[in-house]
BAPALUM-413531 format. One record per atom (N, C-alpha, C): x, y, z; residue in three letters. Coordinates in steps of 0.2 Angstrom, whole numbers, plus 5000, padded with zeros to 4 digits. Each point is the difference from the previous one (the first is absolute). Layout:
// BAPALUM-413531
XYZALA;...
***
This chain:
// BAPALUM-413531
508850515038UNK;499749955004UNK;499550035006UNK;499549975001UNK;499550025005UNK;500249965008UNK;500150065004UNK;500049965007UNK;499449975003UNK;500149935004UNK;499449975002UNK;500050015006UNK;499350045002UNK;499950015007UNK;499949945008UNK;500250015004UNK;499949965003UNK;499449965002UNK;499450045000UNK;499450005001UNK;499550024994UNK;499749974997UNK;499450024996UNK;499449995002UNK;499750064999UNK;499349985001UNK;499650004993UNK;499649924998UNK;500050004994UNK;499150024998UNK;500050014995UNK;499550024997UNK;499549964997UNK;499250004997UNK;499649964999UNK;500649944991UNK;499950064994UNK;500449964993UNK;500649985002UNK;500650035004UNK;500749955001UNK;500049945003UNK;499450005006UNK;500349935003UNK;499149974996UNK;499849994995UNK;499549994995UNK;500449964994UNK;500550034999UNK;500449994994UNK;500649955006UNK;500150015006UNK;500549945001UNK;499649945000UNK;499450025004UNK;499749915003UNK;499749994993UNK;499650024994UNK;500149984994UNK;500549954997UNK;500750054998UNK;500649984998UNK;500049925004UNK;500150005005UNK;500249975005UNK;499649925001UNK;499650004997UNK;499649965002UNK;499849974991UNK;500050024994UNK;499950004992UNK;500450034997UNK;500550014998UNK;500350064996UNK;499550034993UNK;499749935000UNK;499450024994UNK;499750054999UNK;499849985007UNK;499250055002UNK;500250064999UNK;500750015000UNK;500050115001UNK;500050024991UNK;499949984996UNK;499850024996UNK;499249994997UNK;499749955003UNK;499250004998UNK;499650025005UNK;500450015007UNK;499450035006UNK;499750064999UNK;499450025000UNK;499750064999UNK;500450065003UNK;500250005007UNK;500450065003UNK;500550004998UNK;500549964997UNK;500750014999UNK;500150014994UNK;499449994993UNK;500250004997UNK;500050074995UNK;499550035005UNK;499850064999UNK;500750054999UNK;500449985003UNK;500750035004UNK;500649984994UNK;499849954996UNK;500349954996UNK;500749995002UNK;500049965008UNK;500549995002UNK;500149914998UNK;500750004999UNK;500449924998UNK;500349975008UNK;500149944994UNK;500849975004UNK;500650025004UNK;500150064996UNK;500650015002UNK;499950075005UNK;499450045001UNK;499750025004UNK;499849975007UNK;499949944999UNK;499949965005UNK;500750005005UNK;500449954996UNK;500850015002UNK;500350045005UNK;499950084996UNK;500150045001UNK;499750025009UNK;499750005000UNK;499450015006UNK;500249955004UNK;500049935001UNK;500349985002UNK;500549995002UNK;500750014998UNK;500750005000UNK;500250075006UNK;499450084999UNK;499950045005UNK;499649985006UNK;499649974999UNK;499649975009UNK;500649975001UNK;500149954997UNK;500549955004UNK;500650025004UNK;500250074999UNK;500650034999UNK;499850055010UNK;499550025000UNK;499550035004UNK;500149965008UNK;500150025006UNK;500049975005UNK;499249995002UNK;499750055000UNK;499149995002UNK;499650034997UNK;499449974997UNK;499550024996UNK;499449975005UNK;499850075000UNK;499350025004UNK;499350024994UNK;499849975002UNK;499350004996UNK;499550035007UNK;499550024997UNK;499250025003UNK;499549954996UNK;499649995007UNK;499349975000UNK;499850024992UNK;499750064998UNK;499850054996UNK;500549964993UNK;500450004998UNK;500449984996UNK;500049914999UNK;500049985005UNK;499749945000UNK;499349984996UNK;499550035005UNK;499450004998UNK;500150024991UNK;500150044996UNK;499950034993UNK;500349924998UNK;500749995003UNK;500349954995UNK;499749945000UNK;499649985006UNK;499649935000UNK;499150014995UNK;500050074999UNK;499450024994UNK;500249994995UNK;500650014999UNK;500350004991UNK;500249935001UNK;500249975002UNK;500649914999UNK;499149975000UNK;499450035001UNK;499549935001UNK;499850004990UNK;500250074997UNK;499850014994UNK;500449934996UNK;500849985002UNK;500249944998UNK;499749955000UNK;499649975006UNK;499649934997UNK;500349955004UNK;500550025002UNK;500649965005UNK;500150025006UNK;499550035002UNK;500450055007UNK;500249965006UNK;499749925000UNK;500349985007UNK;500549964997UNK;500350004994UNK;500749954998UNK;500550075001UNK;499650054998UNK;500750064999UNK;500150035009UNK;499749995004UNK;500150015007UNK;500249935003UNK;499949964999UNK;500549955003UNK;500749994999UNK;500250024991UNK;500650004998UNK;500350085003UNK;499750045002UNK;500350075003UNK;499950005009UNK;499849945001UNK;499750035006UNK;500850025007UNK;500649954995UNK;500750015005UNK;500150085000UNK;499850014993UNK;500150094998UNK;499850035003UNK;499350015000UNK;499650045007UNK;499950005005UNK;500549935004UNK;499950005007UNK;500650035002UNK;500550024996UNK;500750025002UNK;499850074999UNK;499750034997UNK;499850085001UNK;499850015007UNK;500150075000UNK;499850015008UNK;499250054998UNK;499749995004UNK;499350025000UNK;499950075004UNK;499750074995UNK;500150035005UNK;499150055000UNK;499650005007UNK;499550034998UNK;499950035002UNK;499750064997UNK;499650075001UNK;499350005001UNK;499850035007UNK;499549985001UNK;499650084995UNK;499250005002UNK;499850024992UNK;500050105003UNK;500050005008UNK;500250065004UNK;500650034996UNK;500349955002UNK;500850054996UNK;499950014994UNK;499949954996UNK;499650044993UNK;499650055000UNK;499650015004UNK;499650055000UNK;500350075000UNK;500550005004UNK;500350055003UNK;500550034994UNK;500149954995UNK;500350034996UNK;499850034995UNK;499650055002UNK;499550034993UNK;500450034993UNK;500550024999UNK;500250014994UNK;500149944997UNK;500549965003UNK;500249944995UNK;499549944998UNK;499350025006UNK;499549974998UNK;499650004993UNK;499850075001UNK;499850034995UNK;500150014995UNK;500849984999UNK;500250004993UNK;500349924998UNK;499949965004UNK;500349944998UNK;499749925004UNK;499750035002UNK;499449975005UNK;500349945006UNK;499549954999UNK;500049965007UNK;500949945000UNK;500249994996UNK;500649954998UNK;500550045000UNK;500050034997UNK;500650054997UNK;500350055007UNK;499450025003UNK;500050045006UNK;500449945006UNK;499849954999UNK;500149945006UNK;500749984998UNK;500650024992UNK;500649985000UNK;500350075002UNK;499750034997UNK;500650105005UNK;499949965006UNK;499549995006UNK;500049995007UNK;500749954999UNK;500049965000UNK;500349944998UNK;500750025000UNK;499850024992UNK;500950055002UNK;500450025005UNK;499550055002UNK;500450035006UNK;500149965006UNK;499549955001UNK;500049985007UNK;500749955001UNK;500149974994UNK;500549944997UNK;500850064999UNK;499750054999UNK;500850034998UNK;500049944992UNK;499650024995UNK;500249964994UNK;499850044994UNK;500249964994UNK;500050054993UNK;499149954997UNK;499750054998UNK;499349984997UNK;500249954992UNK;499849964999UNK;500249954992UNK;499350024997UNK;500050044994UNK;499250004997UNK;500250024992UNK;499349974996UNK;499850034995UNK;499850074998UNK;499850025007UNK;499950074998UNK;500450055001UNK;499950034995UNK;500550044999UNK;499850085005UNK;499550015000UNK;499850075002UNK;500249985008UNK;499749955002UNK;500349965008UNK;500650025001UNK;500449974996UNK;500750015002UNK;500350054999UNK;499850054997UNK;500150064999UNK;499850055006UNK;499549995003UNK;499850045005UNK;500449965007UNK;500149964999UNK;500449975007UNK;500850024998UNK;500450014995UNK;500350034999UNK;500150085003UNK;499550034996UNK;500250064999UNK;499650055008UNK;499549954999UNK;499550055008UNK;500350005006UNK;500249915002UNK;499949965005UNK;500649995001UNK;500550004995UNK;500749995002UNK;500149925001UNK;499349954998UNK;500149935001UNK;500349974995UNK;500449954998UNK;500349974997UNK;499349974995UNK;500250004995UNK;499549954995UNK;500649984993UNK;499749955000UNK;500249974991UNK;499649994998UNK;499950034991UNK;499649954997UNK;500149974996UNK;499549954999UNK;500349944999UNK;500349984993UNK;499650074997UNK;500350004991UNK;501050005001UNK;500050065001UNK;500650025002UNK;500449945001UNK;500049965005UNK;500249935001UNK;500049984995UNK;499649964997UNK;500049964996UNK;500350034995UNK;500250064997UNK;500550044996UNK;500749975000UNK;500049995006UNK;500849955001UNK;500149944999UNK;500449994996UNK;500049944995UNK;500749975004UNK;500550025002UNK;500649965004UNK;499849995007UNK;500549985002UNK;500149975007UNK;499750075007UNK;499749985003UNK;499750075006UNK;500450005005UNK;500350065000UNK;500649995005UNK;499749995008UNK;
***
């Protein structure tokens, strides 16, 4: 069983694939960004059942802003934020001004303006990274000492998330 951190700072595809899920189960199979992933139902669930599990999920502006580009590709986007909007106001909001991003020239450099604003994030929050990427999580692992999941891995777990 995968331990659930008490703070996630979540990433553009996971919280993509919740407010998706969450709003059509249908849509995660036909959306363009999710399908690409060929995530299901029971991915959905799964994802799910770990947020829900989670004391506080922190998003960034930057993560926000990508997910409101890809939800307009559905055709729905102001029924699918109306039906998420309890979701996203319960997140806590955390911003990095674009200085601090500046100052981070390596993790800029290789993972650019979003990705760099969730390491900050991390740290600031004391929290574990949720992402698709793999290379991400793996350097906040192994450089940084930051907590990360990804989010394959998760959804790898098929029983109950302790």
């Amino acid at each position: 069983m995968i331990r659930v951190p008490k703070v996630i700072v979540i990433d553009t595809i996971p919280l993509l694939l919740f407010l998706i899920g969450a709003y059509d189960q249908n849509l995660i199979l036909t959306f363009k960004r999710l399908k690409t992933y060929k995530y299901t139902f029971e991915d959905f669930t799964i994802l799910k059942e770990f947020l829900f599990r989670t004391k506080v999920i922190v998003v960034t502006p930057g993560v926000l802003s990508e997910v409101s580009n890809f939800a307009f590709e559905c055709g729905h986007f102001s029924d699918l934020l109306e039906k998420n909007i309890k979701y996203l106001m319960s997140m806590k909001e955390f911003y990095v001004s674009k200085e601090i991003i500046f100052e981070s020239n390596e993790e800029l450099f290789k993972f650019g303006f979003t990705d760099t604003s969730l390491i900050i994030a991390a740290k600031n929050n004391v929290g574990e990274i949720l992402t698709r990427d793999y290379g991400l999580s793996q350097y906040c692992q192994k450089k940084l000492g930051i907590g990360a999941l990804n989010l394959e891995d998760i959804l790898r777990i098929k029983e109950l998330i302790k």
